[in-house]
ZASELUM-9169 format. One record per residue (C-alpha): x, y, z; residue number from 1. Coordinates in nm, 2 decimals. Layout:
<rs>
r px: X py: Y pz: Z nr: NUM
...
</rs>
This chain:
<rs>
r px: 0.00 py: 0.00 pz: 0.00 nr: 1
r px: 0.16 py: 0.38 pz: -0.08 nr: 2
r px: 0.24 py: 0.56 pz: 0.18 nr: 3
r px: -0.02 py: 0.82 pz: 0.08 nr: 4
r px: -0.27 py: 0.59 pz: 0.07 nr: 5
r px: -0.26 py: 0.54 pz: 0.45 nr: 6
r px: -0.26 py: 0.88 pz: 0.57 nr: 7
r px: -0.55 py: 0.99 pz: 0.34 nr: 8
r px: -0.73 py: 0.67 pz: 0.46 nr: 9
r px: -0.65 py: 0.73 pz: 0.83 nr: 10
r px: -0.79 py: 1.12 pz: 0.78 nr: 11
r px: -1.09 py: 1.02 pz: 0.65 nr: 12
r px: -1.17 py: 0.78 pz: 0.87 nr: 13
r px: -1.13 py: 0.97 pz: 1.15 nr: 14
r px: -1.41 py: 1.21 pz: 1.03 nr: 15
r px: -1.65 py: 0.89 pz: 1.07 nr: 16
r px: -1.76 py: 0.67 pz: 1.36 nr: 17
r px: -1.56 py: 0.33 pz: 1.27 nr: 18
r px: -1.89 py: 0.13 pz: 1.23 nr: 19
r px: -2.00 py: 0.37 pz: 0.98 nr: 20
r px: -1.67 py: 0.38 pz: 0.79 nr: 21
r px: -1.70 py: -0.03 pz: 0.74 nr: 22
r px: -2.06 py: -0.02 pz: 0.67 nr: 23
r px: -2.00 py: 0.21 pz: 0.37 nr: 24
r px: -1.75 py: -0.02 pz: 0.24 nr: 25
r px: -1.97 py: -0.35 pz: 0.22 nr: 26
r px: -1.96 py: -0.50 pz: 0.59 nr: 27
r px: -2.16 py: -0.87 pz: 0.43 nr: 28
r px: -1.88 py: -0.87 pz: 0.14 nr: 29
r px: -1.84 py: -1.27 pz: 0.07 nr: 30
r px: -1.46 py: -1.19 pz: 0.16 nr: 31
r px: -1.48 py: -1.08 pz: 0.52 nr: 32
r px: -1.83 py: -1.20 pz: 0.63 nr: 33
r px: -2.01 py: -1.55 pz: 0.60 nr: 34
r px: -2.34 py: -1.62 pz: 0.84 nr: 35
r px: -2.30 py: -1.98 pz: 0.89 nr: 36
r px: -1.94 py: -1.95 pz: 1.02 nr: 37
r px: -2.02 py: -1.68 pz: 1.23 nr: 38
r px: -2.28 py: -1.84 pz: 1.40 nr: 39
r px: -2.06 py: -2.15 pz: 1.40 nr: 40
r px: -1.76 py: -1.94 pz: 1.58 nr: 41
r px: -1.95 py: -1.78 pz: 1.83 nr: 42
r px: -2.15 py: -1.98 pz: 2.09 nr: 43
r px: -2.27 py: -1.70 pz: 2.22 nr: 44
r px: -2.50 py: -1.60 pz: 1.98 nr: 45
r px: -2.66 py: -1.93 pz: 1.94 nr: 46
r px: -2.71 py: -1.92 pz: 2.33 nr: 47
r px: -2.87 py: -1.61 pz: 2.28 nr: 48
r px: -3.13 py: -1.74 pz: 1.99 nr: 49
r px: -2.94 py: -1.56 pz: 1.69 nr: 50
r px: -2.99 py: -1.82 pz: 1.42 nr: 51
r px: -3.06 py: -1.70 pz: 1.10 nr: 52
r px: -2.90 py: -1.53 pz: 0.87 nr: 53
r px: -3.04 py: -1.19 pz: 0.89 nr: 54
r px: -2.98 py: -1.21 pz: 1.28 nr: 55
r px: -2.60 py: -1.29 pz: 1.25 nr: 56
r px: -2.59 py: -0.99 pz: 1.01 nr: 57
r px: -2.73 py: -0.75 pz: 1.24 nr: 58
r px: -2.55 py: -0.86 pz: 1.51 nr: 59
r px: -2.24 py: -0.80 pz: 1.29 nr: 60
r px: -2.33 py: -0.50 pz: 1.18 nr: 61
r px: -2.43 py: -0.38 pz: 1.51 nr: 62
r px: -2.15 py: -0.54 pz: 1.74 nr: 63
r px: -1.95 py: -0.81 pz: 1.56 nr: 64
r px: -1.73 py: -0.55 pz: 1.38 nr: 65
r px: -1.65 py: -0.30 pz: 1.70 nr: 66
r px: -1.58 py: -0.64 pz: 1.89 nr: 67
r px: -1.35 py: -0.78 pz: 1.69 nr: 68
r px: -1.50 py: -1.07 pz: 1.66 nr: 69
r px: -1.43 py: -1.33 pz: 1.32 nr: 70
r px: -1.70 py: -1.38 pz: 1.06 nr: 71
r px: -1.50 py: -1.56 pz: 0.77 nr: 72
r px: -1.29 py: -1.87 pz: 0.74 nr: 73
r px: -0.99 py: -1.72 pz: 0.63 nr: 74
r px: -0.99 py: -1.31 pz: 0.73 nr: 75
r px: -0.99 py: -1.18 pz: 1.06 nr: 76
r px: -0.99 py: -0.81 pz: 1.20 nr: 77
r px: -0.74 py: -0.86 pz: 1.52 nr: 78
r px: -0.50 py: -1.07 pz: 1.32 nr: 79
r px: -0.47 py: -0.84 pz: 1.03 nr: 80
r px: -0.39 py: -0.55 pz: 1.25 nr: 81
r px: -0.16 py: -0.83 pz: 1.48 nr: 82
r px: 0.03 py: -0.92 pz: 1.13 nr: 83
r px: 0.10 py: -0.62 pz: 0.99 nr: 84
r px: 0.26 py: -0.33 pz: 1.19 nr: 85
r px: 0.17 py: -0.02 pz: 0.95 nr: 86
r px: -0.18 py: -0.08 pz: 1.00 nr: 87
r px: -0.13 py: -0.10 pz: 1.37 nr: 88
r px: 0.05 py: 0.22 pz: 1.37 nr: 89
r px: -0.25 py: 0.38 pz: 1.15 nr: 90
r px: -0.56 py: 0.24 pz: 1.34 nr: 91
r px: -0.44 py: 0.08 pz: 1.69 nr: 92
r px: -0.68 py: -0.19 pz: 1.76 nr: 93
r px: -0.98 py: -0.05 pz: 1.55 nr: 94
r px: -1.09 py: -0.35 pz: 1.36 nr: 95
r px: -1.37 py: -0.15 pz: 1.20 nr: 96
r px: -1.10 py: 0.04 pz: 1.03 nr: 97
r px: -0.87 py: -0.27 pz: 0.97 nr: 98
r px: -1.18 py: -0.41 pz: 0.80 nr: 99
r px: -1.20 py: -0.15 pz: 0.59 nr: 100
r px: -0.86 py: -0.12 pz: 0.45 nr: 101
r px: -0.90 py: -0.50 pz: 0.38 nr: 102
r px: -1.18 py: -0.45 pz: 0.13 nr: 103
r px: -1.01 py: -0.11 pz: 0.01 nr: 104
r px: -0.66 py: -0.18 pz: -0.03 nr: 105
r px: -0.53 py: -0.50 pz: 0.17 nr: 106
r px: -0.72 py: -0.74 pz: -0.10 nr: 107
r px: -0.60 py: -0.61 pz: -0.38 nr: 108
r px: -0.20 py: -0.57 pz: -0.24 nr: 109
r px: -0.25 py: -0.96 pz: -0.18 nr: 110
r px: -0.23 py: -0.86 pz: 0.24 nr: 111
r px: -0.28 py: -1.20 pz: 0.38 nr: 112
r px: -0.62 py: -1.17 pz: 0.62 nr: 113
r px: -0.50 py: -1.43 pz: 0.92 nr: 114
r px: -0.21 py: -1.42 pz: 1.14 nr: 115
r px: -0.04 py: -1.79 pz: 1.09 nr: 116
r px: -0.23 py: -2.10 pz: 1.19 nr: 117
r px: -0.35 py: -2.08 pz: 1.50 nr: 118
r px: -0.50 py: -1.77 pz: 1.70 nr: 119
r px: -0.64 py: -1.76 pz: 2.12 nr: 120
r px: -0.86 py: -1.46 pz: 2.20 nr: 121
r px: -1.13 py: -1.40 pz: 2.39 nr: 122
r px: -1.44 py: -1.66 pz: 2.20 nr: 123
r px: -1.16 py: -1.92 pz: 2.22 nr: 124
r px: -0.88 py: -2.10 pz: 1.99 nr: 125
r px: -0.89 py: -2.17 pz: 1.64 nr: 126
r px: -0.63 py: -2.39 pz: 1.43 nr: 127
r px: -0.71 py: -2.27 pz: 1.08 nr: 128
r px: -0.52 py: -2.45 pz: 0.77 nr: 129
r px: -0.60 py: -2.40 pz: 0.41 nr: 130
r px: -0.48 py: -2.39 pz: 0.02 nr: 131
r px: -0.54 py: -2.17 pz: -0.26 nr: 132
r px: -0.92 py: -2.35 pz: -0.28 nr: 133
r px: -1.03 py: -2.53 pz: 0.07 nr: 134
r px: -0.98 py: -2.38 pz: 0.43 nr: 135
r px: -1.04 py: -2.58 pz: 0.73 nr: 136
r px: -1.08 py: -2.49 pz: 1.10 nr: 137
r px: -1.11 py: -2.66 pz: 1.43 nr: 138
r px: -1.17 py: -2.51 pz: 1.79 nr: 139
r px: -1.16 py: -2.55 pz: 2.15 nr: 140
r px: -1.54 py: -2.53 pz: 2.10 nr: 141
r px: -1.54 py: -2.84 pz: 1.98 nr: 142
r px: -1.18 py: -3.05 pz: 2.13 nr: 143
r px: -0.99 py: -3.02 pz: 1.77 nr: 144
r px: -1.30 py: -3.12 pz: 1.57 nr: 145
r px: -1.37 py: -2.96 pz: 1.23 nr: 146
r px: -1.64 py: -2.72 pz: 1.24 nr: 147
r px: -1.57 py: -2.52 pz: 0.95 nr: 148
r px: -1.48 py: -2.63 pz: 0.57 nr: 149
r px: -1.45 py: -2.38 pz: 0.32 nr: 150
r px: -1.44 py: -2.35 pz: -0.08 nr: 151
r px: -1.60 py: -2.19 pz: -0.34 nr: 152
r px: -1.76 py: -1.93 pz: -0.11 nr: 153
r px: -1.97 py: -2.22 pz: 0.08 nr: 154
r px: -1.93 py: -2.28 pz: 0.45 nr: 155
r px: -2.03 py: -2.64 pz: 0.43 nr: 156
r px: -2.04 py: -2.71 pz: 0.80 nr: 157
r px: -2.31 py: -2.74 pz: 1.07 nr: 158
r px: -2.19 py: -2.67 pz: 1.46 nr: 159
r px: -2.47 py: -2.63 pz: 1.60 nr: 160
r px: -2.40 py: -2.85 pz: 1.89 nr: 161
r px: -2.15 py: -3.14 pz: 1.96 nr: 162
r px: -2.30 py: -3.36 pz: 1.76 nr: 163
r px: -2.29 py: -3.23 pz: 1.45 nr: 164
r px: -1.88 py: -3.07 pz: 1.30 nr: 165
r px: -1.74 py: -3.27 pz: 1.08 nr: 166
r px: -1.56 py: -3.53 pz: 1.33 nr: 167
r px: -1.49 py: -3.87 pz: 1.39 nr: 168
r px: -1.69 py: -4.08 pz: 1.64 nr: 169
r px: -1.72 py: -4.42 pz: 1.70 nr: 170
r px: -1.94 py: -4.72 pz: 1.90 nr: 171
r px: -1.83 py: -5.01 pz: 2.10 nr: 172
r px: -2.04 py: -5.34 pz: 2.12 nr: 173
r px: -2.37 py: -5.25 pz: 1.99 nr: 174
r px: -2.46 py: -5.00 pz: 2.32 nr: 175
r px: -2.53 py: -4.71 pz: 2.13 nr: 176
r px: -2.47 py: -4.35 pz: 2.30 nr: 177
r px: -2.43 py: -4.45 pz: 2.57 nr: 178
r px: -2.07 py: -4.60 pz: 2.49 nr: 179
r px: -2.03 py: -4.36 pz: 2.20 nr: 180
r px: -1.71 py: -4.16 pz: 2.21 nr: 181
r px: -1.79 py: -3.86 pz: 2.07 nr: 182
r px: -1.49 py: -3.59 pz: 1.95 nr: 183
r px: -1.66 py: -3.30 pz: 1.98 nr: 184
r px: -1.84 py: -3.32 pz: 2.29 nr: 185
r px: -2.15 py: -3.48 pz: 2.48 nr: 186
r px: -2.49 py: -3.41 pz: 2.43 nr: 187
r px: -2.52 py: -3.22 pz: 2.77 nr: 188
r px: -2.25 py: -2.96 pz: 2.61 nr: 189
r px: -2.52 py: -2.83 pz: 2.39 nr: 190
r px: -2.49 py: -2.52 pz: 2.19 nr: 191
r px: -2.29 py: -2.38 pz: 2.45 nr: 192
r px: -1.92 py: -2.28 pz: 2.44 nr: 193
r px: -1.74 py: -2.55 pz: 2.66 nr: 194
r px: -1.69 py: -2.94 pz: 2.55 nr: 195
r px: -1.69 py: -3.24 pz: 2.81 nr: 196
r px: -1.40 py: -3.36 pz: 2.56 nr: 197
r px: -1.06 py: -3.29 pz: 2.61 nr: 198
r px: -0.82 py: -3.15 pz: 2.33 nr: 199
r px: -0.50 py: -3.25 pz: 2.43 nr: 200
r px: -0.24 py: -3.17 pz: 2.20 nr: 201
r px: -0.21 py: -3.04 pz: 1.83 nr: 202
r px: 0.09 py: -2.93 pz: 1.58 nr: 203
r px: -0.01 py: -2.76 pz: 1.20 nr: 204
r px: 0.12 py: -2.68 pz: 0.91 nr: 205
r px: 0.01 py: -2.43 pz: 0.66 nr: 206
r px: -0.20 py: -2.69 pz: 0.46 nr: 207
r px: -0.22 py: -2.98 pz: 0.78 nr: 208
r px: -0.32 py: -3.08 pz: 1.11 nr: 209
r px: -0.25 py: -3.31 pz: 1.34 nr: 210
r px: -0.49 py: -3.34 pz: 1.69 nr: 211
r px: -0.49 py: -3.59 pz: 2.01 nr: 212
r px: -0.76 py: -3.58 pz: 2.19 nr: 213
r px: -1.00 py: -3.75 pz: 2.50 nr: 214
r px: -1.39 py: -3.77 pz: 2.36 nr: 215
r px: -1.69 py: -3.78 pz: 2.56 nr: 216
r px: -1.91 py: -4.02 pz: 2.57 nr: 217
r px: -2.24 py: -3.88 pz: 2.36 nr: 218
r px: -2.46 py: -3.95 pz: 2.68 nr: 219
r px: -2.37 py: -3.96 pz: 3.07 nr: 220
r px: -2.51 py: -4.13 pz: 3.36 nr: 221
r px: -2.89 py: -4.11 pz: 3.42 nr: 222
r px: -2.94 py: -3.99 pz: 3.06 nr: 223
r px: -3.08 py: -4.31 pz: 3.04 nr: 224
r px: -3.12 py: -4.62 pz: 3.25 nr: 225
r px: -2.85 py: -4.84 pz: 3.05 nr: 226
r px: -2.58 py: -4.54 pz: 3.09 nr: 227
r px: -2.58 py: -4.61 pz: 3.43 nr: 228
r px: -2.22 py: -4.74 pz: 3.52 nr: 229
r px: -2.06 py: -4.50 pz: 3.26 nr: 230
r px: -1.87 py: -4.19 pz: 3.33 nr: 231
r px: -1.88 py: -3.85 pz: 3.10 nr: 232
r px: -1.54 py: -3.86 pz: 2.93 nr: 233
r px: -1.40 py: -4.20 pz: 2.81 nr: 234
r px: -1.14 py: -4.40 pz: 2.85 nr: 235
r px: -1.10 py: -4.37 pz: 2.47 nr: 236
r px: -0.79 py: -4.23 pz: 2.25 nr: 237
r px: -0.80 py: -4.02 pz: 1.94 nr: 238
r px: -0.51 py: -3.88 pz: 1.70 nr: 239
r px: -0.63 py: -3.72 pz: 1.39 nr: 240
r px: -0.43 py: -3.61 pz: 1.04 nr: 241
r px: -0.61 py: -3.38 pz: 0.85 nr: 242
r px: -0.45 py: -3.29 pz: 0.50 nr: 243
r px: -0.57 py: -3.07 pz: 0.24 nr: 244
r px: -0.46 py: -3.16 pz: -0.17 nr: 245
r px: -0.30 py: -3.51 pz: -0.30 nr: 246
r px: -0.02 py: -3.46 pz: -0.51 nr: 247
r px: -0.03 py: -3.61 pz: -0.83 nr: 248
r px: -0.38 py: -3.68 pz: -0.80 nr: 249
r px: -0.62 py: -3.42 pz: -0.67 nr: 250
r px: -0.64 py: -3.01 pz: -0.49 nr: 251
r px: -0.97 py: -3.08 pz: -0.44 nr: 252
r px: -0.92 py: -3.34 pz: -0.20 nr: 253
r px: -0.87 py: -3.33 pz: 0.20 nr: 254
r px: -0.74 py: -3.66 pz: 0.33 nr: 255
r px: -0.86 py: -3.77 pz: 0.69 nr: 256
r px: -0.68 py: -4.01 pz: 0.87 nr: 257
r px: -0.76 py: -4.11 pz: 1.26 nr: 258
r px: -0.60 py: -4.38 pz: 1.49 nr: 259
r px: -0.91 py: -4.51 pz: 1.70 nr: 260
r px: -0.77 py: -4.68 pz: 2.04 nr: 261
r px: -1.01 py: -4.85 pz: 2.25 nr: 262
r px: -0.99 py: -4.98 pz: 2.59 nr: 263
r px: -1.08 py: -5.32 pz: 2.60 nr: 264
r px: -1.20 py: -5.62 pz: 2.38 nr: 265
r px: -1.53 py: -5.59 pz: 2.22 nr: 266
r px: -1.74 py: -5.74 pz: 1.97 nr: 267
r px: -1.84 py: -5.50 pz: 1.79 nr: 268
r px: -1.64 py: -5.17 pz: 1.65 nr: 269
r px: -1.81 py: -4.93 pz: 1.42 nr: 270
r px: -1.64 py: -4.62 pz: 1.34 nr: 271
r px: -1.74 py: -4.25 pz: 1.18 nr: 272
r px: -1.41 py: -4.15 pz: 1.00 nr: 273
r px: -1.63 py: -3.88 pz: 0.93 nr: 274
r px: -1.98 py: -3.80 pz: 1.05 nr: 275
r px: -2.05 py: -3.50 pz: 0.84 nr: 276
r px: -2.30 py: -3.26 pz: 0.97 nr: 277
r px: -2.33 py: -3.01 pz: 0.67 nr: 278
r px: -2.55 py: -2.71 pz: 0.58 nr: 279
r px: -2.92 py: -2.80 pz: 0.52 nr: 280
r px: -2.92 py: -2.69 pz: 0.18 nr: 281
r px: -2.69 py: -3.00 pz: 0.06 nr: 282
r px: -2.98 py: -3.23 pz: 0.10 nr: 283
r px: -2.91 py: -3.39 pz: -0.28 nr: 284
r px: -2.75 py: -3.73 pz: -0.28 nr: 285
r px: -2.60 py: -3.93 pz: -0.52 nr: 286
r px: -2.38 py: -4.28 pz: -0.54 nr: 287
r px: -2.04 py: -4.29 pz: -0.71 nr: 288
r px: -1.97 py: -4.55 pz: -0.94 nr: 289
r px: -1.59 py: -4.48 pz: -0.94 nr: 290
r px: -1.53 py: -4.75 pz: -1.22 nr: 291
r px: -1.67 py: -4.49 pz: -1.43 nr: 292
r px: -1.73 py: -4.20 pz: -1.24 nr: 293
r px: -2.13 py: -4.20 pz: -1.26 nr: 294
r px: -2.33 py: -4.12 pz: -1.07 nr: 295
r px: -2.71 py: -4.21 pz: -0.98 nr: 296
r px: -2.95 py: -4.04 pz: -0.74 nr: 297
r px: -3.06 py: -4.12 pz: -0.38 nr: 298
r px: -3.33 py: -4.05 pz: -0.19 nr: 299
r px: -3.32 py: -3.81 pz: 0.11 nr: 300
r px: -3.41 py: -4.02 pz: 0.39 nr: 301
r px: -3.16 py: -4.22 pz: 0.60 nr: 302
r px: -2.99 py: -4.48 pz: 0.42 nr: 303
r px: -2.64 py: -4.70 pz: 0.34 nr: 304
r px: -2.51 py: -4.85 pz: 0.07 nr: 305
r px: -2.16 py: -4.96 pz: -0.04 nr: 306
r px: -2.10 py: -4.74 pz: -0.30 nr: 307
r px: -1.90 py: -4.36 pz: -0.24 nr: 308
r px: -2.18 py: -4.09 pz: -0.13 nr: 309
r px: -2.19 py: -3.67 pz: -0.24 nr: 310
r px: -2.42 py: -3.46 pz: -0.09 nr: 311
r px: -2.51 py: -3.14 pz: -0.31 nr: 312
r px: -2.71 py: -2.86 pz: -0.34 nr: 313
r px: -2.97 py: -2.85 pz: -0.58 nr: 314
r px: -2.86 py: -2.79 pz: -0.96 nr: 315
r px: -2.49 py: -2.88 pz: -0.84 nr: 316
r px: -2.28 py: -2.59 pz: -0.81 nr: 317
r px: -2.14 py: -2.69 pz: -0.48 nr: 318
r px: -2.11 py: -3.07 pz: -0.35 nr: 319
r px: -1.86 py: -3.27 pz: -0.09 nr: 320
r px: -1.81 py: -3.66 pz: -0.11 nr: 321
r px: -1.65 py: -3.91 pz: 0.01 nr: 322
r px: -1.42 py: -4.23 pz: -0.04 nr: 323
r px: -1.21 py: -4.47 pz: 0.14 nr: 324
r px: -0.98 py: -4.73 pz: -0.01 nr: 325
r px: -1.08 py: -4.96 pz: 0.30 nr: 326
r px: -1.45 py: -4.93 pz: 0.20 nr: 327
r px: -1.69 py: -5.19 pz: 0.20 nr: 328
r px: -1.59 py: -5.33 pz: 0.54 nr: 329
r px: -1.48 py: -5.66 pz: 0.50 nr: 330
r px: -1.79 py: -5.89 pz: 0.53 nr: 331
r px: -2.03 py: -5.54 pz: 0.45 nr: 332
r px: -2.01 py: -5.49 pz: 0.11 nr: 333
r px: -2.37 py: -5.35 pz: 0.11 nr: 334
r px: -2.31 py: -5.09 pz: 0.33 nr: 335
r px: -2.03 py: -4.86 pz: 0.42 nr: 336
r px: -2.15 py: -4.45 pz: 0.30 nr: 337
r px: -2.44 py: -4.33 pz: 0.50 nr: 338
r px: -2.66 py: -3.99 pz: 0.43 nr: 339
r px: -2.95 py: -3.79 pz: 0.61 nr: 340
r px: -3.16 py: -3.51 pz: 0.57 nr: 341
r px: -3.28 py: -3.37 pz: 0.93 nr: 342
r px: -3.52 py: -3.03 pz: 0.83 nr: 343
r px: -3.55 py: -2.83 pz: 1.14 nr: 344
r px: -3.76 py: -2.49 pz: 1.19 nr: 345
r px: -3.43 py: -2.31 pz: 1.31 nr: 346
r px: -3.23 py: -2.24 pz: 1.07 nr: 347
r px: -2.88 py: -2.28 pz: 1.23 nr: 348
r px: -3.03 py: -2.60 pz: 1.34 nr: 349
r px: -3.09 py: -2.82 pz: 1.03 nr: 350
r px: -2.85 py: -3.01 pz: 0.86 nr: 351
r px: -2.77 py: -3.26 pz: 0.60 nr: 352
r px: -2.50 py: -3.57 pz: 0.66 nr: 353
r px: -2.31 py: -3.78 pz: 0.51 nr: 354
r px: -2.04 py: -4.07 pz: 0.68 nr: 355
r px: -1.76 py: -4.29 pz: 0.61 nr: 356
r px: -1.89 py: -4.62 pz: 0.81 nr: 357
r px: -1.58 py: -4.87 pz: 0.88 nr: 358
r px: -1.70 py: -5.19 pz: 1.07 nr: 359
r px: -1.50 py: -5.47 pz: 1.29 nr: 360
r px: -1.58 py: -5.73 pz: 1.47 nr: 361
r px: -1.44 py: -5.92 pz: 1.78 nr: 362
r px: -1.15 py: -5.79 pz: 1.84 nr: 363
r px: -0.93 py: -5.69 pz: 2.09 nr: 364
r px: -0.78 py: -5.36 pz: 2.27 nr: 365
r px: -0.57 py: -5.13 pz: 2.06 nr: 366
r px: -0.55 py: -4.88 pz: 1.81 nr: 367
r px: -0.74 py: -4.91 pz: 1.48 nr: 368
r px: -0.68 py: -4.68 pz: 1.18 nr: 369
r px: -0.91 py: -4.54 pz: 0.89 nr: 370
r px: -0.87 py: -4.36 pz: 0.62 nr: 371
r px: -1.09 py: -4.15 pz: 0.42 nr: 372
r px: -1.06 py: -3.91 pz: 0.14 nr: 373
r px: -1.33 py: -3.58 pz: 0.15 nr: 374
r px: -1.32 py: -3.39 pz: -0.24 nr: 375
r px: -1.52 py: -3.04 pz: -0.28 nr: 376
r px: -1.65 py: -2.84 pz: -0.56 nr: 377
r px: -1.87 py: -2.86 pz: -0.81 nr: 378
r px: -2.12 py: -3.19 pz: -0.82 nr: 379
r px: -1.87 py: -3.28 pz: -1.14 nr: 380
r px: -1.55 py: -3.17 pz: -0.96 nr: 381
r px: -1.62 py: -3.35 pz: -0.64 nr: 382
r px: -1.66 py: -3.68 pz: -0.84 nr: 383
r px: -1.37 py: -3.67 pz: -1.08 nr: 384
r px: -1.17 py: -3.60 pz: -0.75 nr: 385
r px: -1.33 py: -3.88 pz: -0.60 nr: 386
r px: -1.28 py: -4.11 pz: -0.86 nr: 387
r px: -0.91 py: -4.03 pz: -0.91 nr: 388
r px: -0.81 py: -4.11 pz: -0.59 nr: 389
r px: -1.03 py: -4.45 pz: -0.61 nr: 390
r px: -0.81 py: -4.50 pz: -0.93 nr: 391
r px: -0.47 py: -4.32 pz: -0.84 nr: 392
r px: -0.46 py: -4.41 pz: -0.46 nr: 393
</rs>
């Protein structure tokens, strides 16, 4: 940015109350603001019933900006003025006025709108890692589970409580929640800001993560009468990769890897590698045939079925699917990809999902690994990613 540039920008601005100054620059810009995330990054305003879209915009317009708080994936007010010192001298901790020199000038000199990979402030941490299409984020919210993938100017995530992200969850011996280690959190957390599971260690690159973490079990004691005997956070292990791009195969692609360890023996082992809690507006599903990457259509409702599974929206302009070179189970070859449509009346509350469903059976205690790849776009980019890892990888 020229020198001149700054001062006549930092004059003007100080003729104008800061809120103002943003607003006239486009405050809901797809750049710097997305609804879903910030309802997704801030608890607090789910607590307080802001669900919609036009509430999170008021709320941003009204108080998000002056409080520095994050509305996009990959910009934030506080670390743009924490990376770059000239803006700091010109506007101190004003984010109103850092926002605004990001949609006047810092876009267009290629300023960088986060502060490295991970960022603490006061509505929690936040490991962000991304490429030139996908960004990814996970929080103490939710103990190092994703709750935010974005690409293409879609925020494909729902967080509205713990069971939902995009995170890996798994079920021992056919008890259901109540001995159902859950990454993100328990039922009881709610939509609230703190997570009965315990985030216990995490290193990142620019374009990958790598968590360790203690779930919760889904339910505690006394939610039901067969929980009894069961305590809130497991005894359960969980390390997660998260990488985004294959080389020599696909950008589009975000490879999840996690290293299950269980306790004791059991008979039955069935693990989420993901569960994918997604917007409600990617209610379309389709089956991959990646032997020659068609694709036919599936009906809303809960179902399985062994072939690779994409959610989209209607007409295809955005879609996620998934694959896994490990999937069909062994002795499951029908089933393997799961999807659902659950409609609510709130907004912020309703969500689409799609899984990765691996299966074992009687075996004993240890660590168990799964591997899935996750490709975003288009309907038709999403499957030729998907179908060139099936035939690269």
């Amino acid at each position: 940015m020229k020198a001149s540039g700054v001062v006549l920008l930092a004059f003007s601005m100080a003729l104008l109350p800061s809120t103002v100054v943003a607003q006239q620059q486009g405050i809901y810009d797809p750049g710097v603001f997305n609804w879903r995330f910030y309802l997704n990054a801030h608890s607090d305003l789910l607590m307080a019933g802001i669900s919609d879209p036009q509430g999170a915009r008021v709320h941003w317009r009204d108080h998000g900006i002056a409080e520095c708080r994050r509305a996009h994936p990959t910009f934030h007010s506080s670390q743009y003025l924490e990376r770059y010192a000239d803006l700091r001298t010109a506007y101190g901790t004003d984010c109103a006025k850092a926002l605004n020199h990001y949609l006047v000038y810092g876009r267009s000199e290629r300023r960088v709108g986060l502060n490295g990979t991970y960022y603490s402030g006061p509505h929690g941490s936040r490991v962000t890692i991304k490429s030139d299409l996908i960004a990814i984020g996970m929080s103490s919210r939710t103990a190092g589970a994703i709750d935010s993938r974005y690409a293409g100017g879609y925020e494909y995530i729902n967080s509205w409580d713990r069971g939902r992200q995009m995170q890996i969850a798994w079920t021992v011996n056919g008890t259901g929640e109540c001995n159902n280690p859950t990454e993100a959190g328990s039922s009881s957390d709610g939509v609230g800001h703190n997570t009965s599971s315990r985030w216990t260690s995490r290193y990142e690159t620019s374009n990958s993560a790598h968590t360790s973490s203690r779930p919760a079990f889904w339910l505690k004691p006394g939610d039901r009468s067969d929980c009894n005997g069961v305590t809130q956070l497991s005894g359960h292990l969980l390390t997660k990769h998260v990488t985004i791009g294959v080389p020599g195969v696909s950008e589009r692609l975000v490879e999840i890897v996690s290293e299950v360890t269980i306790p004791a023996a059991t008979g039955h082992l069935v693990v989420e590698n993901p569960a994918l809690y997604l917007a409600p507006e990617f209610n379309t599903f389709h089956a991959l045939n990646v032997a020659d990457c068609s694709l036919s259509s599936l009906q809303s409702g809960a179902g399985e079925q062994g072939r690779p599974v994409i959610a989209s929206i209607a007409g295809g302009a955005a879609a996620i699917g998934l694959w896994s070179p490990d999937l069909p189970s062994s002795g499951f070859s029908t089933v393997g990809y799961g999807r659902a449509f659950f409609p609510r009346a709130t907004p912020a509350d309703s969500t689409a999902k799609i899984n990765a469903v691996y299966r074992r059976s009687n075996i004993g205690a240890g660590t168990y690994y799964q591997q899935t790849y996750v490709a975003v776009g288009s309907l038709t980019q999403a499957s030729m990613a998907l179908c060139q890892a099936a035939q690269k990888l």
